[in-house]
C-alpha positions as CSV (number, residue, x, y, z in Angstrom):
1,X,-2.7,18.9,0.1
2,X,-4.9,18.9,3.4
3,X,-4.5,15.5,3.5
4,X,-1.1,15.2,3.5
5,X,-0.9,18.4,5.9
6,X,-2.7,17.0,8.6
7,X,-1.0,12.9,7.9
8,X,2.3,14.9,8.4
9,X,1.1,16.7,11.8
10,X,0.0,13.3,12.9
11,X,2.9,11.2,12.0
12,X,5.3,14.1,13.3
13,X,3.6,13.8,17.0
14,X,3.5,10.0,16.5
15,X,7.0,10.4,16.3
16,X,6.6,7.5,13.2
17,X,8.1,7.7,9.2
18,X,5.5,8.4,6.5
19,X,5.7,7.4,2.8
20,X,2.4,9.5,1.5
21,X,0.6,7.1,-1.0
22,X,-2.0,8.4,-3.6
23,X,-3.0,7.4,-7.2
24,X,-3.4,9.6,-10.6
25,X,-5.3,6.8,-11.8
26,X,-7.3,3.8,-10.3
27,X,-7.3,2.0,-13.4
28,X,-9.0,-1.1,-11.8
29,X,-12.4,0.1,-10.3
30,X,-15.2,-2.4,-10.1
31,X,-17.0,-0.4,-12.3
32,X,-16.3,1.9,-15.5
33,X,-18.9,4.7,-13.5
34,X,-16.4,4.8,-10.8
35,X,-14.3,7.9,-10.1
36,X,-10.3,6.8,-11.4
37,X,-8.4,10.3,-10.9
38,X,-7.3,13.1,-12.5
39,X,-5.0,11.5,-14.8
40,X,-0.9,10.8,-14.7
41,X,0.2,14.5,-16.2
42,X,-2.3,16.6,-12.8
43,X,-1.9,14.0,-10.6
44,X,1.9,13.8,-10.9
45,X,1.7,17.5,-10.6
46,X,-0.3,17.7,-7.5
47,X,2.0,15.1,-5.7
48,X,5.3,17.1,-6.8
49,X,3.8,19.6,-5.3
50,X,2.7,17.6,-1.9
51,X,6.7,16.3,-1.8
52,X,8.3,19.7,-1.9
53,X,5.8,21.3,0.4
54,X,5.9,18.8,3.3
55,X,9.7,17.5,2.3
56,X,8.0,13.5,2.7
57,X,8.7,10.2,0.2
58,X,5.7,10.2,-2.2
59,X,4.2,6.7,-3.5
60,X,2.0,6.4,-6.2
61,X,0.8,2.9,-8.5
62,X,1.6,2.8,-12.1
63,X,-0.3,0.5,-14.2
64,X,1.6,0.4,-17.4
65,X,5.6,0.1,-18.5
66,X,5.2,3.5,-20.4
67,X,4.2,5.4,-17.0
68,X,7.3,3.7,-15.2
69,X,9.8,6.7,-16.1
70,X,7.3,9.9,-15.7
71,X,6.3,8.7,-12.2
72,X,10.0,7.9,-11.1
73,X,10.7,11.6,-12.1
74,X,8.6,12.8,-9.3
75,X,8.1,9.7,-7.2
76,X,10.6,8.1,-4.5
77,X,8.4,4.6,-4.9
78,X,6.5,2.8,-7.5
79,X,3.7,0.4,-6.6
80,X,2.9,-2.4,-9.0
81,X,-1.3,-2.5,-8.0
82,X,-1.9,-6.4,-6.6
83,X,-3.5,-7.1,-9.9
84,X,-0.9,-6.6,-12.2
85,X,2.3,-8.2,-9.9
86,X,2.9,-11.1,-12.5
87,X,2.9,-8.5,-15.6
88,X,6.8,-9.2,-16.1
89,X,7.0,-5.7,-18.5
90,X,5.8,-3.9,-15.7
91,X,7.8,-4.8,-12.9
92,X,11.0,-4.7,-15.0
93,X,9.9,-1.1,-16.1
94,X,9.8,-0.3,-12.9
95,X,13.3,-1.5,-12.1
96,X,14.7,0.3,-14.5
97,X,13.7,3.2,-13.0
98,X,16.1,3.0,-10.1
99,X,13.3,3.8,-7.8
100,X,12.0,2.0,-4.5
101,X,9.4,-0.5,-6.1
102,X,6.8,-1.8,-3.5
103,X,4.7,-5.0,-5.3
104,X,1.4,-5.5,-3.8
105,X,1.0,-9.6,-3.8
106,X,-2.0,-10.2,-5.9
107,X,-5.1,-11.6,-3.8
108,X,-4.4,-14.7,-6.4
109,X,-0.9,-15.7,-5.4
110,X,0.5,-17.9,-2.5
111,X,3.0,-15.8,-0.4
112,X,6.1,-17.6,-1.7
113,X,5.2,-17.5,-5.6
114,X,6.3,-13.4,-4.7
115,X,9.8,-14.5,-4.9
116,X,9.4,-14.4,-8.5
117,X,8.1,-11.5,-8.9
118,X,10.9,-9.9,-6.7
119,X,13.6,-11.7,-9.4
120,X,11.5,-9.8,-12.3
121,X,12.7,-6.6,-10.8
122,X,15.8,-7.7,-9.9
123,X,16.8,-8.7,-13.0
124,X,17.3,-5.1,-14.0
125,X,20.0,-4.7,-11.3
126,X,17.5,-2.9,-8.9
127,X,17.5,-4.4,-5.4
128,X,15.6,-1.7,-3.4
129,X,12.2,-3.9,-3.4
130,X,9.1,-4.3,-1.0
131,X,6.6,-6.7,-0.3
132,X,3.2,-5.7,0.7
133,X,0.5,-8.3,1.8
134,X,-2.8,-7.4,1.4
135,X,-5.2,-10.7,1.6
136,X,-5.9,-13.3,-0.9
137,X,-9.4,-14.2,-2.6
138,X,-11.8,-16.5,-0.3
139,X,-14.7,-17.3,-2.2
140,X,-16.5,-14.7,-3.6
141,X,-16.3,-10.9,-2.8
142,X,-13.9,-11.9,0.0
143,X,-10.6,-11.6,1.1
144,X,-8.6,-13.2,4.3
145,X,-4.9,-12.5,5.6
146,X,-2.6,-15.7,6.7
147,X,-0.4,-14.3,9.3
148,X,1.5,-16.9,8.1
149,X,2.3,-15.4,4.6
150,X,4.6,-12.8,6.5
151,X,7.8,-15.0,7.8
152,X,7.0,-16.7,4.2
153,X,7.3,-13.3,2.7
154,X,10.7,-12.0,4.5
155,X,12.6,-15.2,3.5
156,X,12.7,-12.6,0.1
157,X,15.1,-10.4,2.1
158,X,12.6,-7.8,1.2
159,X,10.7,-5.8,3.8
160,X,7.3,-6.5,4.2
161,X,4.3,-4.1,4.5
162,X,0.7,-5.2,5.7
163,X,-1.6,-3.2,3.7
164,X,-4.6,-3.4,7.1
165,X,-7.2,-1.6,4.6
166,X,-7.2,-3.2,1.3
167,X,-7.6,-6.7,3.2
168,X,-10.6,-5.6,5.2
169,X,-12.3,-4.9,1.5
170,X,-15.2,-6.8,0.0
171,X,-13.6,-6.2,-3.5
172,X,-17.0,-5.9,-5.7
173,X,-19.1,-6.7,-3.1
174,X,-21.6,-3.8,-3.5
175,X,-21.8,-4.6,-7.2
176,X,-20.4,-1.8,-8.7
177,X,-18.2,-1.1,-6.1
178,X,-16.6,-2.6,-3.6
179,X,-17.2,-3.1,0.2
180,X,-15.7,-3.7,3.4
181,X,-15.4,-4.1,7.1
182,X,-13.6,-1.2,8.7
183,X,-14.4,-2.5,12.2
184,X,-11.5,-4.8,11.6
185,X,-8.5,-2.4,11.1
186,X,-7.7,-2.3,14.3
187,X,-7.2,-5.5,15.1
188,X,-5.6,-7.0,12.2
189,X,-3.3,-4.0,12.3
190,X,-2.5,-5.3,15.6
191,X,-1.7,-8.4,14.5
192,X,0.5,-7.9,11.8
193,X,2.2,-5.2,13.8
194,X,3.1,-8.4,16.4
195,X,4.2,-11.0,13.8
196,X,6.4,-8.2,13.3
197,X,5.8,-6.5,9.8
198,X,8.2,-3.6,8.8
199,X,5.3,-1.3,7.9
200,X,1.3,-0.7,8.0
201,X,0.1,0.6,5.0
202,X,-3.6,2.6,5.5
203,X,-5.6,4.3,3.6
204,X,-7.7,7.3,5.6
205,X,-10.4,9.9,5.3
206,X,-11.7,12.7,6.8
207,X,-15.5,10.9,6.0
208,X,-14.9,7.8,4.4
209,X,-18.9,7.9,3.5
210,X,-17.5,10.7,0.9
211,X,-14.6,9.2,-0.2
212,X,-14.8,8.7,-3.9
213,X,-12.7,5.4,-3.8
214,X,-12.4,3.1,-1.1
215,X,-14.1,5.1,1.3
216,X,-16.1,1.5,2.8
217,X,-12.5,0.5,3.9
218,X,-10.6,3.1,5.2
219,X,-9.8,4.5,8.4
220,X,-11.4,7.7,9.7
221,X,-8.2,10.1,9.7
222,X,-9.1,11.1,13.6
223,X,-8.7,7.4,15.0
224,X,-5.4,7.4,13.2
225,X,-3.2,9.1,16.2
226,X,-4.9,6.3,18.5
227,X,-4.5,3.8,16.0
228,X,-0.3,4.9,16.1
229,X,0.0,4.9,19.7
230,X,-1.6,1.3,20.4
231,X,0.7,-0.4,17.4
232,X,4.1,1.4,18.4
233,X,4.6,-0.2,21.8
234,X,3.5,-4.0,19.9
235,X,6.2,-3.1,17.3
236,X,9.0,-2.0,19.9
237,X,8.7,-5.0,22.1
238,X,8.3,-7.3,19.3
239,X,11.7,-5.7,17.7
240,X,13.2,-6.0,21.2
241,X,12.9,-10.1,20.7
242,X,14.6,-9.8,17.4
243,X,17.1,-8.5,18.4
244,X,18.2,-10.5,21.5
């Protein structure tokens, strides 16, 4: 809730739209210690009560085609997780729904094998889909973004959100846990921002060195107003070329 309080403060001065994004369960941790949530029944509690307080869209993942329908019921957008975009009972769960459905590309899939996955969801008559990017495997404990993958991606129709944090992570790289290399948000955000992505997906913290998931990749919440204010003037002139 103080999350969401203070993303909505910032977002409100940065004069930008928010979609508030948080998971019940991380059902994929590197390892079974890890912290996963408190479960789909609280957590879909705590972010009903986050939507009616602060009057935002809410996002959360599901991970399974029997938590498709309880999530829709408080959620405005389902997430497919990156490693489960090809599950074809999943993405046509979430479908049905009705609901916005974002699929995260899997770190495993070429940018144009996503079509396929859009059709999945499509198939149940539900067009209202999204793309996000958010790096694919090189070598081990590594992941790279191919600015190319987002031209390659709109040809979906779809828009197409660059997920900056999850791309700068070292998935398993501390072992049991993953890494990463904050010190590149920035400027990959900057980048996808001028090949002209429709959103930037980040995941921040008051102390990411607390954060019980994800904490080595995301963005310390007070560098997120000057974060805002150096990508909306790439986005407005790169929109102002579209459009002429």
């Amino acid at each position: 809730m103080k999350m969401a309080e203070r993303l909505t403060k910032i977002a409100a001065k940065a004069k930008v739209p928010l979609v508030f994004k948080a998971s019940y369960d991380k059902a994929n941790r590197s390892s079974l210690r890890s912290f996963r949530g408190p479960g789909l029944t609280d957590g879909l509690e705590i972010l009903r009560k986050i939507k009616a307080r602060f009057r935002m869209p809410v996002l959360t993942d599901i991970h399974e085609p029997d938590q498709a329908r309880a999530a829709a019921e408080v959620c405005d957008v389902l997430q497919v997780p990156a490693f489960l975009s090809r599950q074809t009972d999943l993405l046509t769960a979430a479908g049905k729904t009705g609901r916005v459905v974002n699929l995260k590309k899997g770190q495993f899939l070429s940018p144009w094998e996503m079509a396929n996955a859009v059709a999945k969801v499509k198939s149940t008559g539900n067009n209202k889909v999204i793309i996000t990017e958010r790096g694919v495997s090189f070598g081990y404990n590594n992941l790279v973004v191919d600015m190319r993958s987002f031209p390659i991606l709109a040809k979906t129709g779809c828009p197409v959100i660059f997920d900056v944090t999850h791309s700068v992570q070292l998935p398993g790289g501390q072992g049991r846990a993953s890494g990463g290399q904050p010190e590149f948000i920035e400027p990959l955000a900057r980048a996808g921002t001028a090949v002209g992505v429709d959103g930037i997906f980040l995941e921040v913290h008051e102390r990411p060195e607390r954060a019980l998931s994800d904490g080595s990749n995301a963005l310390r919440l007070d560098r997120l107003p000057e974060l805002l204010a150096k990508l909306k003037p790439i986005s407005k002139l790169v929109r102002s070329w579209s459009a002429s």
